[in-house]
C-alpha positions in Angstrom: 0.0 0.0 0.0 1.3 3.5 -1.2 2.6 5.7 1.5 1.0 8.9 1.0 1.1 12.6 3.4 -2.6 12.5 4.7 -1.5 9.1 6.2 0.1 11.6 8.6 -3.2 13.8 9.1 -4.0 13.4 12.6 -7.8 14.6 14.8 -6.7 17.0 16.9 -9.4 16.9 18.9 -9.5 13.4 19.3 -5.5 12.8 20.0 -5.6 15.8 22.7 -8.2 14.1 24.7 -6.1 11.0 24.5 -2.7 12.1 25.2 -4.5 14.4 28.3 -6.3 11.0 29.6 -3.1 9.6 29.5 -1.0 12.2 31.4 -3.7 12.2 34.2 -3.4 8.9 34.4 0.2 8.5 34.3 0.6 11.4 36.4 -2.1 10.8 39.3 -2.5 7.4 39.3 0.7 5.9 38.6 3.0 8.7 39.9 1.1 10.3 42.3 2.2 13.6 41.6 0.3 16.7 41.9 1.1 18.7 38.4 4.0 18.9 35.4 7.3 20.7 35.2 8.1 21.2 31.8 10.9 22.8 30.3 9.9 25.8 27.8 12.2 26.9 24.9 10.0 29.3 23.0 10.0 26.0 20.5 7.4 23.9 18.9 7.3 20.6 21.1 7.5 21.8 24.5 5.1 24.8 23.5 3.0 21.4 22.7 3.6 19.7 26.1 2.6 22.9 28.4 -0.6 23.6 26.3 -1.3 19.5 27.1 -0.2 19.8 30.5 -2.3 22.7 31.1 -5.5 20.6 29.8 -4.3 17.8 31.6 -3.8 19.4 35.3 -5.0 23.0 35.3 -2.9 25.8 34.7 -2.6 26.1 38.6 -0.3 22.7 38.5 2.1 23.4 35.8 5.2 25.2 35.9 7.1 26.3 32.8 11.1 26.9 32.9 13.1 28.8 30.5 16.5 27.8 30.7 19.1 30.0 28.7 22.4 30.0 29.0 25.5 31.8 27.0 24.5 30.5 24.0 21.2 30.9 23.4 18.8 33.0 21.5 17.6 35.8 23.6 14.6 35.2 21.5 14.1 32.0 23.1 13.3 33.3 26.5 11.3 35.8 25.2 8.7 33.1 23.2 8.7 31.1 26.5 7.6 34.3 28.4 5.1 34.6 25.7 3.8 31.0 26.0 3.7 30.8 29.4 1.9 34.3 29.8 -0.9 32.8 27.4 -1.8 29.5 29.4 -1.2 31.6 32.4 1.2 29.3 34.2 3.9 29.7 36.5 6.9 30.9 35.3 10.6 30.0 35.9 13.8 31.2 34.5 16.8 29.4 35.5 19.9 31.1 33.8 22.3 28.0 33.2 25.1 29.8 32.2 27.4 29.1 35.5 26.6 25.5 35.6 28.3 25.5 32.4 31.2 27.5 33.2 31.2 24.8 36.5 31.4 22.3 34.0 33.1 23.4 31.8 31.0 22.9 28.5 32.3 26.2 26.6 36.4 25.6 27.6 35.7 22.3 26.6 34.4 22.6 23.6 36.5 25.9 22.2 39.9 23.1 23.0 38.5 21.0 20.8 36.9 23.3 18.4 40.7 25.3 18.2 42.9 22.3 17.4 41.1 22.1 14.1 40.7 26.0 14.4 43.9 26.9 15.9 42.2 30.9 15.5 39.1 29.9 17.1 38.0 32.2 19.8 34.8 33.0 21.6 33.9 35.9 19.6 33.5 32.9 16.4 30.6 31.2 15.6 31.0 27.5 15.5 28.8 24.9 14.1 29.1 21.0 12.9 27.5 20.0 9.6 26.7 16.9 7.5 26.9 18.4 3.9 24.9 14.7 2.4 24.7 11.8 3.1 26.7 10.6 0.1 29.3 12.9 -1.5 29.4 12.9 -5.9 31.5 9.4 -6.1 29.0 7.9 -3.6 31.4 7.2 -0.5 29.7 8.2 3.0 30.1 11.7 4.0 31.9 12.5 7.4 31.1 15.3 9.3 32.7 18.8 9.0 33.1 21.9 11.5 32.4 25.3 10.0 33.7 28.5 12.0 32.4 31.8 11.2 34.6 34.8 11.8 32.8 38.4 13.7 33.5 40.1 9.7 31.5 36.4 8.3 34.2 34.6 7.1 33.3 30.9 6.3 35.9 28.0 6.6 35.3 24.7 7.1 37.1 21.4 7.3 36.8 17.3 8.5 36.4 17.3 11.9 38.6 14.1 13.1 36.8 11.7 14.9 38.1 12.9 18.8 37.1 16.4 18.5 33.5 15.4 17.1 33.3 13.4 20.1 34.5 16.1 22.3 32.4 19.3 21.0 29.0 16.5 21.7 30.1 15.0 24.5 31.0 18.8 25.9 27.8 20.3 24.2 25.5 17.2 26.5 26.3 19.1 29.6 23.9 21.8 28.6 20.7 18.9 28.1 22.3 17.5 31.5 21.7 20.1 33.9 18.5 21.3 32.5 17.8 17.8 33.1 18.8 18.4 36.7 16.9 21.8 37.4 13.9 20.6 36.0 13.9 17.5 38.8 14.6 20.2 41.0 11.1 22.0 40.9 9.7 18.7 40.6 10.8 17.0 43.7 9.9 20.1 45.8 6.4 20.6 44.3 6.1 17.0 44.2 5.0 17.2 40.3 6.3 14.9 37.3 8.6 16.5 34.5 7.4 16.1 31.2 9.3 15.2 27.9 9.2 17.3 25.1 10.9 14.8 22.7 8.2 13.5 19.3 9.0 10.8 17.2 11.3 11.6 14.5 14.2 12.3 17.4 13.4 9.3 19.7 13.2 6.9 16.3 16.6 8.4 15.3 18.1 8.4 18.7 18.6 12.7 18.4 18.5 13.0 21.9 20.6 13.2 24.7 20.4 10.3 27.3 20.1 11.8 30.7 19.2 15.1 29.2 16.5 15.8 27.2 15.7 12.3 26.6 15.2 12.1 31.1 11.2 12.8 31.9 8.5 11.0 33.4 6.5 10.3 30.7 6.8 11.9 26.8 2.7 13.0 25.8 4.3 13.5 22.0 6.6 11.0 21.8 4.5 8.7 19.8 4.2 11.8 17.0 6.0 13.2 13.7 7.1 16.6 14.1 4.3 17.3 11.1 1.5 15.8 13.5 3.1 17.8 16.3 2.3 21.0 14.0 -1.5 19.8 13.4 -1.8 20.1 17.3 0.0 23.3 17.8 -2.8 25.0 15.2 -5.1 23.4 17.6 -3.9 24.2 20.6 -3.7 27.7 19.4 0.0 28.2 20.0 1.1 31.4 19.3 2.0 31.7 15.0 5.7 32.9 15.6 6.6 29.6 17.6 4.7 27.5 15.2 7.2 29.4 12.4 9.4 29.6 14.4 12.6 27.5 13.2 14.2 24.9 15.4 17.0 25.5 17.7 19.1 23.6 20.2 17.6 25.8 23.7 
């Protein structure tokens, strides 16, 4: 049978009232916990999982938290703010930016980033791409770390296998402790933290274990991201977060 895009069309309606019947009763009943904490980054999914929280529990029992650090969008906080305004939730900003220094994510990272960069500094932009899959002669594609210079000057090379695993493994302290905070306002309201992760990143593993991928139960995990869209029209989230381009906050 021929795959086709409405096989992707989803009731909105009909899938909120399931997903909410199961966070009550995976909540309540299995947890016994009073509300949700869910982390908010002015994206598409965890706008989602409030708005599903809020019909699950009340706006009274959820608790959104923004949590920016160096690196993020300013933006980011700003959407959250937004979001969390319109379900008229509580609202929590957590600036991680110290846990990071403590951890060192940024040193860590910018001493892998500058031995392939030797002029890397923080005042670069750094990011790690996958060009395709397959290059012109068909042999597997490796990845490759582009720096951008403050006057936007491109240069990228192969990243060699150590520092790939060294600008991730440094870059997973960021999921980590918001991982951590978010357990925090849960254990001392006694509430449940709720994943924001949807299908396509749980099915390709694009998630970080003991980060993002760390919640009590996942309402959207059992979603595509374009079925996650049907139920942000729905749930009327605000337009500029359902246009609103992904990013890693």
């Amino acid at each position: 049978m021929p795959f086709s895009k409405d096989d992707l069309k989803i009731d909105p309606a009909h899938e909120t009232e399931r997903i909410v019947s199961f966070m009550r009763q995976t909540v309540g009943r299995k947890l016994r916990k009073r509300g949700a904490v869910v982390g908010i980054s002015g994206g598409i999914d965890s706008s989602v999982c409030l708005a599903l929280s809020v019909q699950a529990f009340g706006a009274e029992r959820v608790v959104g938290v923004a949590m920016p650090e160096a690196d993020s969008n300013p933006e980011s906080a700003v959407l959250a703010r937004k979001l969390a305004r319109q379900f008229s939730v509580r609202f929590i900003v957590e600036d991680m930016t110290a846990a990071q220094i403590g951890f060192g994510t940024y040193r860590r990272r910018d001493e892998a980033i500058r031995r392939v960069f030797p002029e890397y500094d923080p005042t670069y932009k750094a990011k790690i791409v996958l060009p395709n899959a397959l290059d012109e002669t068909g042999v597997l594609n490796v990845f490759q770390l582009t720096i951008i210079s403050p006057e936007g000057e491109e240069k990228t090379k192969r990243i060699p296998p150590e520092e790939y695993l060294q600008i991730v493994a440094a870059s997973n302290f960021k999921q980590r402790s918001r991982m951590a905070m978010l357990y925090y306002h849960a254990e001392r309201l006694n509430y449940a933290v709720v994943g924001t992760g949807n299908k396509n990143e749980h099915e390709q593993g694009f998630f970080v274990k003991y980060g993002d991928g760390g919640a009590d139960l996942k309402p959207i995990a059992h979603l595509f991201k374009t079925q996650v869209y049907q139920l942000a029209e729905y749930l009327n989230i605000p337009e500029e977060i359902r246009k609103r381009p992904p990013t890693t906050d």
